[in-house]
C-alpha angles and dihedrals in degrees: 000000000000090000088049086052086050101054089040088061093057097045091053092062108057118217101022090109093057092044091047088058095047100263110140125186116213097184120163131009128358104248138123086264097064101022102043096064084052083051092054098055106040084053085049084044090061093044091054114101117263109262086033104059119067121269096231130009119227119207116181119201132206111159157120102235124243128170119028093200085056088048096048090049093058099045088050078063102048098053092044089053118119088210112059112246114229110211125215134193119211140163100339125346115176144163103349085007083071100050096043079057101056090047097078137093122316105245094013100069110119151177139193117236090241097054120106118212123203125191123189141145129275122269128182128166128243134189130167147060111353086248083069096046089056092049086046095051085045091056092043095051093046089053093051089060096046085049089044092055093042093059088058113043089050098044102024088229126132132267089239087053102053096054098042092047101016127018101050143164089251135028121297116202117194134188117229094261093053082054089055099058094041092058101245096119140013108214140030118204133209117220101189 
């Protein structure tokens, strides 16, 4: 009886088994709303005591992208992070999506054969005084090259190489096997 409660309790919160065995699910636009509650985790994940906490934690991406400060500051967790964080494509993972992706462990970086993968680069919108548009053109030229030295340290690849293959004027779709060559992921699965 108390066992059948208890299964019954599990099975009443979706999701709680995945989370429980270190599967987390970033779905939708990068913001605080839908990447601070992964940060959490994976932080709660590293205070748990060993042979508690999950060996390796699995986060699996489809999005669009959104806010570059939300995505650096998950992937400043993730490779803080004391358990090594496994990265998935799935469905659609652009922009920050991409990047999120690339971030993850070396080996254990992975996409599904039906997923579709988009790099760009960045865009944002400014309006105001000159002196804002300076301090606009300051900000954006500082992110590029965030978002520069991102690209090679996680696919070993060359600067050179990352603008004329990566990082365009336009966007750059790429099939999982291009993402593959270009160092983005390890591994594309097939799912059937």
């Amino acid at each position: 009886m108390k066992e059948e409660k208890l299964t019954e309790t599990v099975y009443n919160r979706p999701g709680k088994i995945l989370t429980d065995s270190g599967v987390l699910l970033l779905v939708g636009e990068f913001n605080n709303e839908n990447i601070l509650p992964i940060i959490a985790r994976i932080m709660e994940f590293n205070l748990m005591p060993e042979g508690v906490r999950p060996e390796f934690i699995t986060l699996i991406i489809n999005s669009p992208g959104g806010s570059v400060s939300s995505m650096f500051q998950l992937v400043d967790v993730m490779k803080s992070s004391k358990i090594p964080v496994h990265t998935v494509g799935q469905g659609f993972v652009a922009s920050c999506g991409i990047m999120t992706l690339m971030a993850g462990e070396p080996g254990h970086r992975s996409a599904t054969h039906n997923t579709t993968i988009m790099s760009h680069s960045w865009s944002s919108g400014t309006q105001g005084t000159s002196y804002d548009l300076e301090a606009s053109v300051k900000h954006h030229d500082f992110l590029t090259e965030k978002m520069i030295n991102h690209y090679k340290k996680c696919t070993g690849k060359s600067e050179s190489y990352i603008r004329k293959h990566l990082v365009l004027p336009t966007d750059m779709y790429l099939r999982p096997e291009e993402a593959l060559q270009h160092g983005i992921i390890d591994e594309v699965k097939e799912t059937y």
